[in-house]
mmCIF file of the N, C-alpha and C atoms, coordinates in Angstrom:
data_MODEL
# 
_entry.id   MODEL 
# 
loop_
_atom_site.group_PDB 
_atom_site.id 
_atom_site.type_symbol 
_atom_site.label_atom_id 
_atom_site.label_alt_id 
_atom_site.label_comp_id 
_atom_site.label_asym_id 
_atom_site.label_entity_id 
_atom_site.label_seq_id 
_atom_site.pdbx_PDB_ins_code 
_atom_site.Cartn_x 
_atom_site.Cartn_y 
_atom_site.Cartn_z 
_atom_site.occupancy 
_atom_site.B_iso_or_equiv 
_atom_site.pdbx_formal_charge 
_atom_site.auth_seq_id 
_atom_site.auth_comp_id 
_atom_site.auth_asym_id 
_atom_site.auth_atom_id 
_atom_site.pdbx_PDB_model_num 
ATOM 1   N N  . UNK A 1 1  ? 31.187 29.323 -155.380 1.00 0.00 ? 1  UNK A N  1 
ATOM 2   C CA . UNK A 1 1  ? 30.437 29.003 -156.568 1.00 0.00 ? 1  UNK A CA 1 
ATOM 3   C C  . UNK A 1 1  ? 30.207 27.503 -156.629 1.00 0.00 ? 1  UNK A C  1 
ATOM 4   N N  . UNK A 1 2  ? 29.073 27.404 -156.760 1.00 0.00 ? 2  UNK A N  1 
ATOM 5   C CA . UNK A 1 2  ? 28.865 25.745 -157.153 1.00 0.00 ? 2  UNK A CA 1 
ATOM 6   C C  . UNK A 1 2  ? 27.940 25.464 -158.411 1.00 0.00 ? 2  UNK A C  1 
ATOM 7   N N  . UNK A 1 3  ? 28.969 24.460 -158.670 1.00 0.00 ? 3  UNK A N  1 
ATOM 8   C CA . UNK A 1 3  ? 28.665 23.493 -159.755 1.00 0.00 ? 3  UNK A CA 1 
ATOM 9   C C  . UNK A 1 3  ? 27.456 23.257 -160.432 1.00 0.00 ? 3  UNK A C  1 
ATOM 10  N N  . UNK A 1 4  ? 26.892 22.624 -161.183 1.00 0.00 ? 4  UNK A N  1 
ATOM 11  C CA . UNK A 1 4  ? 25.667 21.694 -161.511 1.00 0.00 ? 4  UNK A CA 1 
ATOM 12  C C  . UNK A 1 4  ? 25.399 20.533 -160.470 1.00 0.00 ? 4  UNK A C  1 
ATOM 13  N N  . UNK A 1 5  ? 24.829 20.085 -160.473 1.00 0.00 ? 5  UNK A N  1 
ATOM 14  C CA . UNK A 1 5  ? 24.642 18.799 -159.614 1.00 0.00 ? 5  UNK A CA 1 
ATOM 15  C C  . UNK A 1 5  ? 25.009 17.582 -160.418 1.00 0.00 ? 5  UNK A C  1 
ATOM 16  N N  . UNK A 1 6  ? 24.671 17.566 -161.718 1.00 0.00 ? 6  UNK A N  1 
ATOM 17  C CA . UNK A 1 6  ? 25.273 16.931 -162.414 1.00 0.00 ? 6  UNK A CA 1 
ATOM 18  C C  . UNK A 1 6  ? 27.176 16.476 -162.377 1.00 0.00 ? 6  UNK A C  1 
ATOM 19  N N  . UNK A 1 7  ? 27.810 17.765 -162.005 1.00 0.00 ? 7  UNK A N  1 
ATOM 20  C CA . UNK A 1 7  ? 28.844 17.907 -162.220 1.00 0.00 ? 7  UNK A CA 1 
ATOM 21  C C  . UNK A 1 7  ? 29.816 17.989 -160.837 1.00 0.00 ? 7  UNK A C  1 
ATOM 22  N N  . UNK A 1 8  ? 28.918 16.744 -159.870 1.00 0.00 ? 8  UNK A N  1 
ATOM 23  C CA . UNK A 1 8  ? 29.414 16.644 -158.499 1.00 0.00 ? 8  UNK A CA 1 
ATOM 24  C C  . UNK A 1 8  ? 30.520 15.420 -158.686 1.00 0.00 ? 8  UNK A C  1 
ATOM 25  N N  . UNK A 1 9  ? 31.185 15.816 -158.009 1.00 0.00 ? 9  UNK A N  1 
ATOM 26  C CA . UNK A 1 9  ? 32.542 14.777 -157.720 1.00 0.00 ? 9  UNK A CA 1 
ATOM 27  C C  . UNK A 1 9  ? 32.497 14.019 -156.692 1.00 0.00 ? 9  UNK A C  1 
ATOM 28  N N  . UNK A 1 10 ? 33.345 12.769 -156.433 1.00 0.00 ? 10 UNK A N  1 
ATOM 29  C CA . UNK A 1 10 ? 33.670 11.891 -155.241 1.00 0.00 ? 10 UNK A CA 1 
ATOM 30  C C  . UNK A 1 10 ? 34.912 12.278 -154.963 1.00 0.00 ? 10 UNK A C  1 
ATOM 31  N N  . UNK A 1 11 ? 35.787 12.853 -153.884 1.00 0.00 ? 11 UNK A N  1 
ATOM 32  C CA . UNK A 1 11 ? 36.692 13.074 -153.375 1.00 0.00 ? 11 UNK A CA 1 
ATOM 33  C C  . UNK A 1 11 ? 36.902 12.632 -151.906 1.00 0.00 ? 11 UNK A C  1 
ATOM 34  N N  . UNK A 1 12 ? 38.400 12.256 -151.837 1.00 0.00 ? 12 UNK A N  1 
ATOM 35  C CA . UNK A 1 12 ? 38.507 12.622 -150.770 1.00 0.00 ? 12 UNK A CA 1 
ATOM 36  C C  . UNK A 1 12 ? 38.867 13.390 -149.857 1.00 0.00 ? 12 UNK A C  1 
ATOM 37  N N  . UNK A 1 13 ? 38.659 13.396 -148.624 1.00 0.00 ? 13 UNK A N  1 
ATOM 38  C CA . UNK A 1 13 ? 38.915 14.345 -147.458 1.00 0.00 ? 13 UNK A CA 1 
ATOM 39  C C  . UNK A 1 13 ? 39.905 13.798 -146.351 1.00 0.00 ? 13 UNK A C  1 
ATOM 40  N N  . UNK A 1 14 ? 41.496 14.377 -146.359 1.00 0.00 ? 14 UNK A N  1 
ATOM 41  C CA . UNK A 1 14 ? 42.409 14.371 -145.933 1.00 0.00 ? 14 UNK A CA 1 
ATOM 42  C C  . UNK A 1 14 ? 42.531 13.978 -144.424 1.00 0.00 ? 14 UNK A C  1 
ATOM 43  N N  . UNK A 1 15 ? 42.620 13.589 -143.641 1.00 0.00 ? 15 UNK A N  1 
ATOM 44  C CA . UNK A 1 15 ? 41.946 13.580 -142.157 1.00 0.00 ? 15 UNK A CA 1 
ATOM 45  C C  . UNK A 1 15 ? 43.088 15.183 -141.503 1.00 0.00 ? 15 UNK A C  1 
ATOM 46  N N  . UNK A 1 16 ? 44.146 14.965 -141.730 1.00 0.00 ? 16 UNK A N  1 
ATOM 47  C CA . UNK A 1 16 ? 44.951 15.510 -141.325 1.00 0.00 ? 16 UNK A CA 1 
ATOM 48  C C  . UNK A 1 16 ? 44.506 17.035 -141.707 1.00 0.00 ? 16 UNK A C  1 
ATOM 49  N N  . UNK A 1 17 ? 44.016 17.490 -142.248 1.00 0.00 ? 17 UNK A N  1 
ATOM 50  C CA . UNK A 1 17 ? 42.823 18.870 -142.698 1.00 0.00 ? 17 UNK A CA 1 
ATOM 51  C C  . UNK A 1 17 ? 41.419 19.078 -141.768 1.00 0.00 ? 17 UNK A C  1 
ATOM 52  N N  . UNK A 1 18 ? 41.201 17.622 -141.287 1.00 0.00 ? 18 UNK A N  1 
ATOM 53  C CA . UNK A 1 18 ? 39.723 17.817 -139.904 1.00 0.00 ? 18 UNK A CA 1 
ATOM 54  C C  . UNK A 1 18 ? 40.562 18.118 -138.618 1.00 0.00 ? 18 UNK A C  1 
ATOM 55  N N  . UNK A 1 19 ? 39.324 19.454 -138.178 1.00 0.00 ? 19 UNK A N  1 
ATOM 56  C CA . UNK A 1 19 ? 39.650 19.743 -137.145 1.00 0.00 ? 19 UNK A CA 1 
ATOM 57  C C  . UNK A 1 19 ? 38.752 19.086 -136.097 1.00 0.00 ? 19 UNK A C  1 
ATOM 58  N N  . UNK A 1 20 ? 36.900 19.168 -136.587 1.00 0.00 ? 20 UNK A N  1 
ATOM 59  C CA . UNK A 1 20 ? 36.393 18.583 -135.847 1.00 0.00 ? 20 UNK A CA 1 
ATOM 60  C C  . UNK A 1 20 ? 35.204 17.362 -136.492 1.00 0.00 ? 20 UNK A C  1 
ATOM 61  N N  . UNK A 1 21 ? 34.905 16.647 -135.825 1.00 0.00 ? 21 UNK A N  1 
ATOM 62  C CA . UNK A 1 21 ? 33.699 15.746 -136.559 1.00 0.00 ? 21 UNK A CA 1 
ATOM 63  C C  . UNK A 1 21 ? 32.605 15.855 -135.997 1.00 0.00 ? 21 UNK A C  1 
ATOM 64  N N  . UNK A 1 22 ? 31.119 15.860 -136.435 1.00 0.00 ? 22 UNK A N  1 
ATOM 65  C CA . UNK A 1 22 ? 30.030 16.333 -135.960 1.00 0.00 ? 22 UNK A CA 1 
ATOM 66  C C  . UNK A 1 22 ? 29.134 15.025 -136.469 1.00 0.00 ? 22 UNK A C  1 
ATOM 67  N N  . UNK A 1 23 ? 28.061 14.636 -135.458 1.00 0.00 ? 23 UNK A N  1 
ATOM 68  C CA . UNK A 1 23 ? 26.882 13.802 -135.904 1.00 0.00 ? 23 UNK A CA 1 
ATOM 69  C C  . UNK A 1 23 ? 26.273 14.388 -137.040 1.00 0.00 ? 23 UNK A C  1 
ATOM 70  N N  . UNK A 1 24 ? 25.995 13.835 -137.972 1.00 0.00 ? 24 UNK A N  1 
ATOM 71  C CA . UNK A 1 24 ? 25.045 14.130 -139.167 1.00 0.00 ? 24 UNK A CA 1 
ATOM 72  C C  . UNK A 1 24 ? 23.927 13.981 -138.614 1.00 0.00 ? 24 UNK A C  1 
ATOM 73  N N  . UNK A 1 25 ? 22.609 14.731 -139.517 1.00 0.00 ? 25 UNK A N  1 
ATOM 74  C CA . UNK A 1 25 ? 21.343 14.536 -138.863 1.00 0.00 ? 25 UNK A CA 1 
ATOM 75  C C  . UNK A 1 25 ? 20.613 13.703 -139.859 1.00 0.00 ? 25 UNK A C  1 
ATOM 76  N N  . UNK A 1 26 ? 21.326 13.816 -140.397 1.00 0.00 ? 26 UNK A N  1 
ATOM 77  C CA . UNK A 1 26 ? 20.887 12.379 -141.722 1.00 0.00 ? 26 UNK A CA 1 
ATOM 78  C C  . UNK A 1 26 ? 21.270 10.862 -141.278 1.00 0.00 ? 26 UNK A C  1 
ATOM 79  N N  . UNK A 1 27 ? 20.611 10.457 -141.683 1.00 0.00 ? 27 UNK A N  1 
ATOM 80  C CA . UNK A 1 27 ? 21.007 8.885  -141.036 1.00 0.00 ? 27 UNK A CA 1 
ATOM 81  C C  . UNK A 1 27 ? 21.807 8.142  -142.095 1.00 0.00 ? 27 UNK A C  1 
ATOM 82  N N  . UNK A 1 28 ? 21.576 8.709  -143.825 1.00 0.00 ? 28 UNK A N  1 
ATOM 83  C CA . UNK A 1 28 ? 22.656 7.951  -144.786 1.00 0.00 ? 28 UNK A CA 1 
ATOM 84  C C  . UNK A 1 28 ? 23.793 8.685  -144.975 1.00 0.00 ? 28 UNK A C  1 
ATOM 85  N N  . UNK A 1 29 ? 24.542 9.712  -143.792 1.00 0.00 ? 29 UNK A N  1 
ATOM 86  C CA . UNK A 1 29 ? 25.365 10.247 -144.006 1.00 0.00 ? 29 UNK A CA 1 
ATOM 87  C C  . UNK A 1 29 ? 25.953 10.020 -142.769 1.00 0.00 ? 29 UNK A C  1 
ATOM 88  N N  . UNK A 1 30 ? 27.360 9.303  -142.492 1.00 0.00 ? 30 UNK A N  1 
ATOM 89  C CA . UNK A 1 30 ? 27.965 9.443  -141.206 1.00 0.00 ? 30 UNK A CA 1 
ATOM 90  C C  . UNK A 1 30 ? 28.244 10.576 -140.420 1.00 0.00 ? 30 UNK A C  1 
ATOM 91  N N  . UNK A 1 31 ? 28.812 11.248 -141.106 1.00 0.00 ? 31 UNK A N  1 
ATOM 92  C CA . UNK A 1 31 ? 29.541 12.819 -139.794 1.00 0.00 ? 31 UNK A CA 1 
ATOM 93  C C  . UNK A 1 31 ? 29.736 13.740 -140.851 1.00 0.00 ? 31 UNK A C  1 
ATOM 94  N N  . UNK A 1 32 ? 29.532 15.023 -140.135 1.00 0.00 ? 32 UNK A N  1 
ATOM 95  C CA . UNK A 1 32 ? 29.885 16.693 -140.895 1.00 0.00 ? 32 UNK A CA 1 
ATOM 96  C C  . UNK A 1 32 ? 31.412 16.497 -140.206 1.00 0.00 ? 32 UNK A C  1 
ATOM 97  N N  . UNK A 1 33 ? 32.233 17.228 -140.942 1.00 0.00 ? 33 UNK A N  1 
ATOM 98  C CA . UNK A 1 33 ? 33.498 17.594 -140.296 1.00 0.00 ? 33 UNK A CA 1 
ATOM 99  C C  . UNK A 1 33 ? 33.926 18.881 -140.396 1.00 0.00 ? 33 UNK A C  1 
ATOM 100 N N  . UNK A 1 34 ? 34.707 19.520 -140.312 1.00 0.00 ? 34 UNK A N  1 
ATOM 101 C CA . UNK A 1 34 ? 34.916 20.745 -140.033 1.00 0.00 ? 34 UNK A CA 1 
ATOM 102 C C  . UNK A 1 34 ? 36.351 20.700 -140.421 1.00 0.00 ? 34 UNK A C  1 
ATOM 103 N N  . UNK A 1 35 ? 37.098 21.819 -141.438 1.00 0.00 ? 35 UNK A N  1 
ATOM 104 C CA . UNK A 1 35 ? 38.611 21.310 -141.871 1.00 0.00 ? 35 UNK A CA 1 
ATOM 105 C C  . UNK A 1 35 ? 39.366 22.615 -141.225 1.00 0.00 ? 35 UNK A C  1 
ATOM 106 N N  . UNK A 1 36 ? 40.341 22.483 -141.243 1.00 0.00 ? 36 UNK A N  1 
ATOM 107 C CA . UNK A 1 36 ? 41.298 23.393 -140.802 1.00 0.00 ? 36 UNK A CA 1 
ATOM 108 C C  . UNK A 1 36 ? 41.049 25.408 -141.337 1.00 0.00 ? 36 UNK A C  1 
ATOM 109 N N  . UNK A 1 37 ? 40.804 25.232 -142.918 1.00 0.00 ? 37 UNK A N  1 
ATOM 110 C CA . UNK A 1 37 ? 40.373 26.590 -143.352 1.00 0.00 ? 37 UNK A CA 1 
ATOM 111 C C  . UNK A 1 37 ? 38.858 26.903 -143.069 1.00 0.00 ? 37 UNK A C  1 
ATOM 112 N N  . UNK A 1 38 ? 38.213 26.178 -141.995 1.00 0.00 ? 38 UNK A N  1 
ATOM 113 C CA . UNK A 1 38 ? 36.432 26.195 -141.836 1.00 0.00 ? 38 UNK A CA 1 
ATOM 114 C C  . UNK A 1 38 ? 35.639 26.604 -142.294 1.00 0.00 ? 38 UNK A C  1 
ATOM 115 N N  . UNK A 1 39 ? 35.982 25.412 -143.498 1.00 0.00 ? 39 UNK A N  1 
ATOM 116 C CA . UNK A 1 39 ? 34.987 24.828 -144.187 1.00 0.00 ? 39 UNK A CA 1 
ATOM 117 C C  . UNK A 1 39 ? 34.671 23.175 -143.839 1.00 0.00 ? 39 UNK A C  1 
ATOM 118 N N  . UNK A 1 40 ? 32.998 23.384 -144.499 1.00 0.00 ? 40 UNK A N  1 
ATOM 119 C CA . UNK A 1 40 ? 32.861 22.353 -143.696 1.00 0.00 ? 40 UNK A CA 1 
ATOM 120 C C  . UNK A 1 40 ? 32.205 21.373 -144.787 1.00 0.00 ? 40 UNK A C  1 
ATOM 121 N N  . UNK A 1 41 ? 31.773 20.200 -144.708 1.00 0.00 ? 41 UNK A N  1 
ATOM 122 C CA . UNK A 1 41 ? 31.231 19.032 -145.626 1.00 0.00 ? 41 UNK A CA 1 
ATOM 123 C C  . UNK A 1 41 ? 30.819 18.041 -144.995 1.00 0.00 ? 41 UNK A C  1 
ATOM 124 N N  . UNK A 1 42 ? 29.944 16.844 -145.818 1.00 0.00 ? 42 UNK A N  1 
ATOM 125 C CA . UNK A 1 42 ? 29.719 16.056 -144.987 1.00 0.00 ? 42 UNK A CA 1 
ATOM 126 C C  . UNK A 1 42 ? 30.563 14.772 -145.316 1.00 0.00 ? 42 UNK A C  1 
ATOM 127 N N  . UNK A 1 43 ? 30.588 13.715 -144.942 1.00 0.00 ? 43 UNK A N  1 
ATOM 128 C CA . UNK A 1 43 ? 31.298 12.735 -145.011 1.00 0.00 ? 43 UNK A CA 1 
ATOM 129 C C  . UNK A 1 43 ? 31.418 11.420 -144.581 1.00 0.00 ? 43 UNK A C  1 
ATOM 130 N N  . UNK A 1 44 ? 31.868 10.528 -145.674 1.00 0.00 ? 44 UNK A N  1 
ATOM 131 C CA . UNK A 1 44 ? 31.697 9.120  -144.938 1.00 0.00 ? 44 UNK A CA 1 
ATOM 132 C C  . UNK A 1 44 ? 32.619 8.500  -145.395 1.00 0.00 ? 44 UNK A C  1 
ATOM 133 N N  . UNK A 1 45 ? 33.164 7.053  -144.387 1.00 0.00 ? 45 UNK A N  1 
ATOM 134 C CA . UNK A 1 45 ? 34.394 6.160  -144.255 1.00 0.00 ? 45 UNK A CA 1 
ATOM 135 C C  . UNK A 1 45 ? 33.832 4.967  -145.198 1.00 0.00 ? 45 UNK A C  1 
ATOM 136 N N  . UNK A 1 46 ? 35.195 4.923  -146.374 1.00 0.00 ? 46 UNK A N  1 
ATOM 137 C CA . UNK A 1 46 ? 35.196 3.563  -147.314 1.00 0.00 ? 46 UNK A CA 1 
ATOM 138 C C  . UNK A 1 46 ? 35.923 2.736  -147.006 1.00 0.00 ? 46 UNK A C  1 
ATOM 139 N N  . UNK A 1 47 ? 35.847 1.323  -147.424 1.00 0.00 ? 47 UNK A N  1 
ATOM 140 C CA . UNK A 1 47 ? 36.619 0.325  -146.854 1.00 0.00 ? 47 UNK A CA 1 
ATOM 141 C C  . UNK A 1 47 ? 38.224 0.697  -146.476 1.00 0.00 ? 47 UNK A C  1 
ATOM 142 N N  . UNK A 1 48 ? 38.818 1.914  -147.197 1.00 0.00 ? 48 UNK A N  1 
ATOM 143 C CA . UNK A 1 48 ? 40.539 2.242  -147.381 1.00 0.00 ? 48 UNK A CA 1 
ATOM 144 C C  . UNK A 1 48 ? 39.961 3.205  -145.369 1.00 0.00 ? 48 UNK A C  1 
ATOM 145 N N  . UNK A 1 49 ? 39.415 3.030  -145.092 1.00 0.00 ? 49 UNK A N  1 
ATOM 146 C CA . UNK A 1 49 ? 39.554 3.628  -143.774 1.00 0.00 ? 49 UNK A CA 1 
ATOM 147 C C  . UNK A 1 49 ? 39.640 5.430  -143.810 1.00 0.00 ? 49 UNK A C  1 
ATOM 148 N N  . UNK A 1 50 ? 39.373 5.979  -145.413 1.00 0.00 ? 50 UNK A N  1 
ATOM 149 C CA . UNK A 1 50 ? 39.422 7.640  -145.342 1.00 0.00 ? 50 UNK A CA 1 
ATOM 150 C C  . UNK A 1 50 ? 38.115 8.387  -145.497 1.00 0.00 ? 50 UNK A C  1 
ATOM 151 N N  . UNK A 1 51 ? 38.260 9.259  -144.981 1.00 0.00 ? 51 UNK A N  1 
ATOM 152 C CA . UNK A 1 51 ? 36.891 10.069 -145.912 1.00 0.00 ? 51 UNK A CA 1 
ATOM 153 C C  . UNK A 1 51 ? 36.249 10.343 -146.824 1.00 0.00 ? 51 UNK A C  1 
ATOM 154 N N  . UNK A 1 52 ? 35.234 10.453 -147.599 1.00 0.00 ? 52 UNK A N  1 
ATOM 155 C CA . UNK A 1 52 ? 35.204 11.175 -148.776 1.00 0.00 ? 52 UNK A CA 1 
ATOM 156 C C  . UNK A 1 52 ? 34.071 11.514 -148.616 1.00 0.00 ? 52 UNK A C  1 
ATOM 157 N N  . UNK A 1 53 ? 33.732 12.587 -149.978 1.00 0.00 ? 53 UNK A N  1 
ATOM 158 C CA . UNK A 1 53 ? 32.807 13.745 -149.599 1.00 0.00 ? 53 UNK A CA 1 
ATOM 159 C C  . UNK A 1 53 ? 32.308 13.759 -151.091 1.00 0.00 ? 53 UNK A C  1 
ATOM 160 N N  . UNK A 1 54 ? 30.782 13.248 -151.700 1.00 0.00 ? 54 UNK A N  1 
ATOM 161 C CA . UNK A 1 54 ? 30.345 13.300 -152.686 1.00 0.00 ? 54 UNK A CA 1 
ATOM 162 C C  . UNK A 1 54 ? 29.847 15.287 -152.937 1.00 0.00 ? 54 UNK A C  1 
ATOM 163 N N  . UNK A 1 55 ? 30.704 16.033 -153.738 1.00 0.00 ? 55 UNK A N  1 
ATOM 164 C CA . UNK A 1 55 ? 30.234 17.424 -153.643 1.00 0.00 ? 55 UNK A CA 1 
ATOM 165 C C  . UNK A 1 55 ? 30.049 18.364 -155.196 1.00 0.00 ? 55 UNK A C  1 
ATOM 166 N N  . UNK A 1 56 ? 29.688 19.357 -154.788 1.00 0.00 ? 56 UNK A N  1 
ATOM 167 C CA . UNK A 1 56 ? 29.680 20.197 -156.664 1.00 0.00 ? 56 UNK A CA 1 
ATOM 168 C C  . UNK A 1 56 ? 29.957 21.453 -156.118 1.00 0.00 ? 56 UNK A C  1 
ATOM 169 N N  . UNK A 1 57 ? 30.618 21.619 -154.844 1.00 0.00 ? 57 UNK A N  1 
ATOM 170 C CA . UNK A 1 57 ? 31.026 22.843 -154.430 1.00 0.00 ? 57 UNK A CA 1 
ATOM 171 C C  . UNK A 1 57 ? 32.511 23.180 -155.070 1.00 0.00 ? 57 UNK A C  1 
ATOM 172 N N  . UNK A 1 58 ? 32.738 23.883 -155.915 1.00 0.00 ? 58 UNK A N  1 
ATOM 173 C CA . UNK A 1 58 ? 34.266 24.281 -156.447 1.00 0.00 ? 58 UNK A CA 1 
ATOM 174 C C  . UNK A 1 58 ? 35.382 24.489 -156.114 1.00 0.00 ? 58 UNK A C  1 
ATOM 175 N N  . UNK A 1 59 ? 34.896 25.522 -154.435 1.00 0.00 ? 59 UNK A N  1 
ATOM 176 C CA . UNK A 1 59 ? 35.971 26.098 -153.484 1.00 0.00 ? 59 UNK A CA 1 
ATOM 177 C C  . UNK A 1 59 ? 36.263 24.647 -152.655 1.00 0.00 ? 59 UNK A C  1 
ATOM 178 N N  . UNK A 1 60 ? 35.655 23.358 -151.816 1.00 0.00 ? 60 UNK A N  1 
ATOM 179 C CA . UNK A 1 60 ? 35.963 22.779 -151.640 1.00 0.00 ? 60 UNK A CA 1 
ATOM 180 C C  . UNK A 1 60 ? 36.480 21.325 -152.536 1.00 0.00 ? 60 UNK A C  1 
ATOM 181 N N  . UNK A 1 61 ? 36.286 21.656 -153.685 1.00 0.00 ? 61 UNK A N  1 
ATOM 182 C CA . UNK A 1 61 ? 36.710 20.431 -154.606 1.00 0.00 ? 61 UNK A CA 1 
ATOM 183 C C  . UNK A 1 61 ? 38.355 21.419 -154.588 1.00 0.00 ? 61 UNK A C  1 
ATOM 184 N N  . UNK A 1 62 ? 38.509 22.634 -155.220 1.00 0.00 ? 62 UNK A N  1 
ATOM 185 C CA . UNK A 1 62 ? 39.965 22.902 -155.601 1.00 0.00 ? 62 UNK A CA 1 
ATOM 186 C C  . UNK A 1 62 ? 40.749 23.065 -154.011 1.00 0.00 ? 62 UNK A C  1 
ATOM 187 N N  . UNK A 1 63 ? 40.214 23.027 -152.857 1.00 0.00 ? 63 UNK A N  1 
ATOM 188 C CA . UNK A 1 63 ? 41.006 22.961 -151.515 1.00 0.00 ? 63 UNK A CA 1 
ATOM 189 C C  . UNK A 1 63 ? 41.409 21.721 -151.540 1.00 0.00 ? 63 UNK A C  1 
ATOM 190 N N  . UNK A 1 64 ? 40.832 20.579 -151.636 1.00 0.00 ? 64 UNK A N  1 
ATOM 191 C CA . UNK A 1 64 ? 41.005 19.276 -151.589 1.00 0.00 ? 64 UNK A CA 1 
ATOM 192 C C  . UNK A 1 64 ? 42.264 18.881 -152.666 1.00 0.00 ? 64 UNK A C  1 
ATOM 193 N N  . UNK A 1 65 ? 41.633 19.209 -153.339 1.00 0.00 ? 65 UNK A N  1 
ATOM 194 C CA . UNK A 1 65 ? 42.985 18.730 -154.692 1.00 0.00 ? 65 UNK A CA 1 
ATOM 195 C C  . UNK A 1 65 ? 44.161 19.147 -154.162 1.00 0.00 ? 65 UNK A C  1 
ATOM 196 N N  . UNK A 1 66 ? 44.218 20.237 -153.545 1.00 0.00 ? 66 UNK A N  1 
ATOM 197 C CA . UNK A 1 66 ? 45.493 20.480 -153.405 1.00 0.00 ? 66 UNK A CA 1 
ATOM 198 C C  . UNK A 1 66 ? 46.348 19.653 -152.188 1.00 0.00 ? 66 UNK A C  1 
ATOM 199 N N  . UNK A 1 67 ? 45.581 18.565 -151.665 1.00 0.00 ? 67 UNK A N  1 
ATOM 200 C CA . UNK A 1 67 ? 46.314 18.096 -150.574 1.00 0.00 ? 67 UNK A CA 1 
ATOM 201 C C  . UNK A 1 67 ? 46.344 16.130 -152.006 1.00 0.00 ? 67 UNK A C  1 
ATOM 202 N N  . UNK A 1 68 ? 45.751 16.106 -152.554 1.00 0.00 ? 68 UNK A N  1 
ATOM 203 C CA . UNK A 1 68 ? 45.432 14.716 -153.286 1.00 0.00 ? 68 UNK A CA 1 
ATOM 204 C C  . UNK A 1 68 ? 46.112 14.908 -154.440 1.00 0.00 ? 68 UNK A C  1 
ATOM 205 N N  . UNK A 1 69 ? 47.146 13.497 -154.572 1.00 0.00 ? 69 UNK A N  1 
ATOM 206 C CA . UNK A 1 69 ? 47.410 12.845 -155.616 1.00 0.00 ? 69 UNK A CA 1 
ATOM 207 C C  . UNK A 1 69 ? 46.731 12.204 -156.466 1.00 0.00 ? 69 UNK A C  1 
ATOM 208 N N  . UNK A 1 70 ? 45.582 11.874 -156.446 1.00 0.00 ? 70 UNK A N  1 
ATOM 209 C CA . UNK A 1 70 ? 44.886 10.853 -157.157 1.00 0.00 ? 70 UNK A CA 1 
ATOM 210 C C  . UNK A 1 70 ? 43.496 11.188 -157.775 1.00 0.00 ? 70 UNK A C  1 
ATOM 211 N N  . UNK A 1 71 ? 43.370 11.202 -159.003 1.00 0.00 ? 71 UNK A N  1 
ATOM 212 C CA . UNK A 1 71 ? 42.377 11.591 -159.843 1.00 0.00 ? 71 UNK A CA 1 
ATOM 213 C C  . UNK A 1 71 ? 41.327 11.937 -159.136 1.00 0.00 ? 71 UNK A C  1 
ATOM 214 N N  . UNK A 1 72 ? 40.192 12.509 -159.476 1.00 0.00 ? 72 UNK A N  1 
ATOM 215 C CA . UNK A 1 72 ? 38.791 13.096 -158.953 1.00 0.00 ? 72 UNK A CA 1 
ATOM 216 C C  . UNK A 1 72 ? 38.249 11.593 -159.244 1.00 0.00 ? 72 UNK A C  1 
ATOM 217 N N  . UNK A 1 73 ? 37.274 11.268 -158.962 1.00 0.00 ? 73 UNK A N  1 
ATOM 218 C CA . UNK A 1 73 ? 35.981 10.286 -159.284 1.00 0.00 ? 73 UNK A CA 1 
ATOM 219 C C  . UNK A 1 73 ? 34.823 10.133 -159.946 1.00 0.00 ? 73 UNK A C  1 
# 
């Protein structure tokens, strides 16, 4: 189930959860990755050196949380 678009989050994405990383075909998006339960998202590196994944998908916002301490965005 997904969200509003309105009601998209900034999260991040665990590295230790990627299994694989894929070229994006977008040029303002670094890499698709691929996580351990395969699912997949796209994603890009912030200055802290991690992933994150701007999304309004539900099933991957509540997978994520469960590996993150730190508020949604």
């Amino acid at each position: 189930m997904h969200l509003s678009s309105d009601d998209s989050v900034l999260i991040r994405v665990p590295k230790h959860l990627v299994v694989s990383t894929h070229e994006h075909p977008e040029p303002y998006v670094e890499a698709i990755v691929v996580l351990v339960n395969g699912m997949y998202t796209d994603v890009y590196t912030k200055s802290d050196g991690e992933y994150y994944t701007t999304t309004n998908d539900d099933d991957l916002i509540a997978y994520l949380k469960q590996f993150l301490d730190e508020p949604l965005k």
